[in-house]
N, C-alpha and C positions, 0 to 999 in steps of 0.2 A: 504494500500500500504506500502510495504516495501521497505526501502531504503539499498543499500550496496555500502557502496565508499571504491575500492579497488576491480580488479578484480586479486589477484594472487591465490594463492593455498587456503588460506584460505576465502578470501571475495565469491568467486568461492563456494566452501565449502557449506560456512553459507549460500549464492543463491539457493542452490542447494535443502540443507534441508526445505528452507522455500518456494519452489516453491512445494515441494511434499508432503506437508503439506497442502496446498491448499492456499496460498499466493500469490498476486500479488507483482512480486519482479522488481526493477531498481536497476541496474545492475552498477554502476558506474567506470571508468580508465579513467585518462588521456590521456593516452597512448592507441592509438586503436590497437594497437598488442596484447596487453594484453588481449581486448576485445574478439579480434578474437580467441587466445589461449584459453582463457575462455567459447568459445560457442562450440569450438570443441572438449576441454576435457566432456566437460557436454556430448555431443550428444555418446561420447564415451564409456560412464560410459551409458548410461541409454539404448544402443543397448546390451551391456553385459548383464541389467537387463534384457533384451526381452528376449537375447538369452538362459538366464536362466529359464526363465520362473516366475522371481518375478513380474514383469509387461507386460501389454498385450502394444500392441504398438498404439494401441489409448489413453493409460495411458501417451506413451514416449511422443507423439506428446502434451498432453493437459499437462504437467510438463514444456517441451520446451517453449512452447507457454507462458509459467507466467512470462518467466525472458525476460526483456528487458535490453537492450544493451546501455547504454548511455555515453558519452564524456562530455556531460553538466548538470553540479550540479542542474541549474533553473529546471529540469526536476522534483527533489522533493517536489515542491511544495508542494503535495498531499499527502505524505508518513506521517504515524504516527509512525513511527520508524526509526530511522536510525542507521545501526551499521557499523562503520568504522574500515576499515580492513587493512589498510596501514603499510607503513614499521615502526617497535618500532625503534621512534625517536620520542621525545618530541615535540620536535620545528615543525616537520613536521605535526606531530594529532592538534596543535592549529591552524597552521594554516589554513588545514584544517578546523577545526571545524568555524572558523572568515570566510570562504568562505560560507560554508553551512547555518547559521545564516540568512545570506543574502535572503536566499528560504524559508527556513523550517515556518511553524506556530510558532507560539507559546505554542502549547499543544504537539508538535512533541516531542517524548523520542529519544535524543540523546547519542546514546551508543559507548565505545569503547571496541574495542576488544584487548586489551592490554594484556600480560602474566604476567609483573610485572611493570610497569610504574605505578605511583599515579594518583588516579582519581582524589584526590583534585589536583594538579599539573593541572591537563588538563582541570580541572573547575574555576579556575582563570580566571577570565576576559572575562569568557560568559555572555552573556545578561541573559541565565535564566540557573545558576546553580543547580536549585532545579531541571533542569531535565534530568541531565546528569547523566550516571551511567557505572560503566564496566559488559561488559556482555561476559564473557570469553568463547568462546567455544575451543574443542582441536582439534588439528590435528591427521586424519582429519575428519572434522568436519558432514560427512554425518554416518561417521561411529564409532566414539567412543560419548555415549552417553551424555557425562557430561556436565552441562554449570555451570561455578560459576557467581552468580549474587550478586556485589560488588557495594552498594553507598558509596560517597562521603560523609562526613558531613555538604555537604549541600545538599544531595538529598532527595525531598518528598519524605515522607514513601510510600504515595499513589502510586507514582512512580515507584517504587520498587516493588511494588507488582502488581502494573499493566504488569511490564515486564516481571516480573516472572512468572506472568499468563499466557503472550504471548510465551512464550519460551515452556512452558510447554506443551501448548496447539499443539506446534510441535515435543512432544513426545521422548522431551528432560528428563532430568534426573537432576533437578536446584537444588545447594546448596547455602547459602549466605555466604560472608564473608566479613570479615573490611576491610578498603583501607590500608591494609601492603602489603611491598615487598613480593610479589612470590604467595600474598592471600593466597588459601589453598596447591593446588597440588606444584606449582613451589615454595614453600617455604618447605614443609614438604619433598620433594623428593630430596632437594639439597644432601644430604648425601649419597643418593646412587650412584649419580656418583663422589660427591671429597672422600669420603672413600675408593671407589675402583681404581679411581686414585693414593689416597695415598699408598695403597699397594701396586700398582706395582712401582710408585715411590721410595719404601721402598726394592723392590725387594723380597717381601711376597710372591707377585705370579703374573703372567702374567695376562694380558689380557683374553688370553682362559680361563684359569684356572677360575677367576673370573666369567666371562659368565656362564661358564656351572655349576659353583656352584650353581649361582643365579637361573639358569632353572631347576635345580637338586631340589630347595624347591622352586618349585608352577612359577616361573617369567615367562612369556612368552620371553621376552629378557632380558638377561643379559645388565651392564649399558655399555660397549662397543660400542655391536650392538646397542641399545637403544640411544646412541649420536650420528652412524655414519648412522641411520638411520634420527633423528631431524638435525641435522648436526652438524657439533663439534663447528662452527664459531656460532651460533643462542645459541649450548648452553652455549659455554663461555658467551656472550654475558646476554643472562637472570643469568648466577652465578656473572656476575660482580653489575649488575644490583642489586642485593639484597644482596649482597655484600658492596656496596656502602652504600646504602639507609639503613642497618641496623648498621650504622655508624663503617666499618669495623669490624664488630663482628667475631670472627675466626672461628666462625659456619660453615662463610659461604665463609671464606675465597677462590680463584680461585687455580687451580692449574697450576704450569707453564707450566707442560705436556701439559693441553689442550691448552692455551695460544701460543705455539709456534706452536701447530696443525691446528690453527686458522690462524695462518700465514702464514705460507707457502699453505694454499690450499689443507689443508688436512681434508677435510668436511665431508667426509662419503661417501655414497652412490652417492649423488647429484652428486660429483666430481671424481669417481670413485676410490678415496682409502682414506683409514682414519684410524682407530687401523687395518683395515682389507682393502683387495682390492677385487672389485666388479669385475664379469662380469656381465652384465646389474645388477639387483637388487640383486644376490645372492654375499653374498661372497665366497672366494675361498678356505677359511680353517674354519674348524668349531672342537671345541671337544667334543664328545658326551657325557663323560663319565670321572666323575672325584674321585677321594676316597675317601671315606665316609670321612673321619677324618678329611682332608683337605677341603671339601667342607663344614662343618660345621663351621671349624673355621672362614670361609672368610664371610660363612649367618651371623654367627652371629658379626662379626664386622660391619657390614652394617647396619645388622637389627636392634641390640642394637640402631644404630646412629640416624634412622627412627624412632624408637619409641620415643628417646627423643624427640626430632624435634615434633610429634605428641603431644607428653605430653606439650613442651613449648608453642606449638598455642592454645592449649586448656586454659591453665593456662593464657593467655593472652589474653585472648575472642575472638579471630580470628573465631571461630566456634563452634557448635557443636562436643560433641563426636559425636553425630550417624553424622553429617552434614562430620566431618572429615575421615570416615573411607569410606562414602558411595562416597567421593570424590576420596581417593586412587585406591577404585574398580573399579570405574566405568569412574576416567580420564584417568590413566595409567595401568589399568588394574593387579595392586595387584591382587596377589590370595587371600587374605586374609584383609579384615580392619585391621589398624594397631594396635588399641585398643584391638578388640576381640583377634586376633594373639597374642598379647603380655599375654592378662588371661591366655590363653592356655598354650603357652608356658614357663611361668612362667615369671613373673617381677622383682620379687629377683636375679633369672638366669641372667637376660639379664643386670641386675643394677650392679652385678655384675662386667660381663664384660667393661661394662664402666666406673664403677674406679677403672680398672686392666688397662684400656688405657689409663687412667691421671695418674696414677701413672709411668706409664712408660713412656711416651712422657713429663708430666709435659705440656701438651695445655690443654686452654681453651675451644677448641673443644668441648673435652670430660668432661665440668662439666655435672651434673646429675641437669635437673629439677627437682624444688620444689616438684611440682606434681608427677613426677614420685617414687621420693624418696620416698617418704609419701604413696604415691600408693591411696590417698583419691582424690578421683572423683566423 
């Protein structure tokens, strides 16, 4: 039995994947609205399935039938997992987790699904730290494959690989890494959306301009669309977040752009306008088409920035290379690992570029990893 506390997009989500997997899943909200939104998006999503023809509709009704509906925590007694899916706020996952304690066994893997929040943080003052762990999946979560699976230092190894196994076994795509801010994806990707902030802050190039750069070499979204699709207020929110926690490093410093986007209600998609304005999900100005020369400049001040980012997690054991690039692919959908991409495109090329942009800003942003310099890996 699977446990999920949190029924919004995401708990919903991870329900979803591990009922049609072949899981018996509880379902858990406080709030029975949520519950109810949550059994009707599901029935929503998996009548589209029928009507595609990916599942037969004794498939839809025996998927339906695994996810129960619950309002009461005592109900996981039973559950050898549980992964909590609530809103990133600290105080609110412990507390949490000091309600759940109350049910759960003692052999129960207590997991969160955090984006950048510390797992030691959230394992303080649990009865059995050794078996809590993050178990990150992405939005959303039935349909981008990646889960990164992150212990605490005080998680059983056995633990860790016990849920690694479970994950996998729902045909997941698991990478590990350390308990640092942003782990692998939301720490390595910071740069592609405050660099393209920066340049339009800089008056380099618009918004459009940037987009369609990015789509022009391999991106499926430009970082734009790609914030007003997560929303601009979730992603200030994870840049401030590892931001903080990487004790103001200028890496990863916010930008005020997003920041005042954040405040007035300017969310993206969700809220109907953001760098761009929505009719239902599409926006209303797109540019298809941008010139070569131009579009290279804007890749490569981004990509330069990613590679580094890539090279510093590596060089500070946050991951694998292959664990790192197979996480870019397959979280946020790079075209390309950022590792392989960089042999290719040359790493002298790109190192260059970034200290032609410390020399000219004079930020710390732009120092060049050890690793990268050296180019020994």
């Amino acid at each position: 039995m699977i446990g999920i506390a949190g029924a919004g997009a995401m708990g919903s989500g991870i329900a979803q994947v591990a009922a049609q997997a072949g899981e018996q899943v509880l379902l858990f909200d406080s709030q029975p609205q949520a519950l109810v939104r949550s059994r009707e998006a599901l029935n929503k999503v998996m009548d589209r399935l029928v009507e595609k023809g990916r599942i037969g509709s004794e498939e839809k009704e025996a998927i339906c039938g695994r996810i129960q509906y619950t309002e009461d925590l005592s109900s996981f007694t039973q559950c050898e997992l549980v992964i909590e899916a609530i809103i990133e706020d600290l105080q609110a996952k412990r507390v949490l987790f000091e309600q759940l304690e109350k049910y759960i066994s003692e052999t129960c893997i207590l997991a969160t699904n955090t984006s950048s929040l510390s797992i030691a943080s959230l394992s303080m003052g649990r009865r059995h730290p050794e078996q809590l762990l993050g178990i990150h999946f992405f939005n959303p979560a039935p349909l981008l494959p990646l889960v990164e699976i992150i212990p605490s230092l005080l998680t059983d190894s056995t633990v860790v690989d016990r849920a690694q196994k479970r994950i996998d076994g729902w045909g997941k795509v698991t990478v590990r890494a350390q308990d640092t801010p942003g782990f692998i994806v939301n720490r390595v990707a910071r740069p592609f959306y405050g660099e393209a902030l920066k340049m339009v802050e800089e008056g380099v190039a618009s918004a459009l301009e940037i987009d369609a750069a990015m789509r022009h070499y391999g991106f499926r979204m430009g970082p734009f669309e790609l914030m007003d699709l997560i929303g601009n207020d979730v992603n200030y929110a994870v840049t401030e977040t590892v931001w903080t926690q990487f004790f103001y490093d200028p890496r990863f410093k916010p930008s005020l752009t997003q920041k005042r986007m954040s405040e007035a209600g300017l969310f993206g998609r969700k809220s109907g306008r953001g760098y761009y304005e929505y009719n239902g999900s599409t926006a209303t100005q797109r540019m298809e088409s941008i010139e070569e020369g131009k579009a290279q400049a804007i890749f490569e001040r981004i990509f330069c920035m990613l590679v580094n980012e890539a090279y510093d997690a590596l060089f500070m054991g946050i991951a694998s290379r292959e664990d790192i690039d197979l996480a870019m692919t397959k979280g946020v959908n790079y075209p390309r690992g950022l590792f392989e991409w960089s042999d290719s495109y040359g790493r002298e090329k790109l190192l260059g570029i970034l200290h032609g942009l410390f020399e000219r800003f004079g930020d710390d942003r732009y120092r060049a990893n050890t690793l990268f310099q050296s180019g020994s890996i």
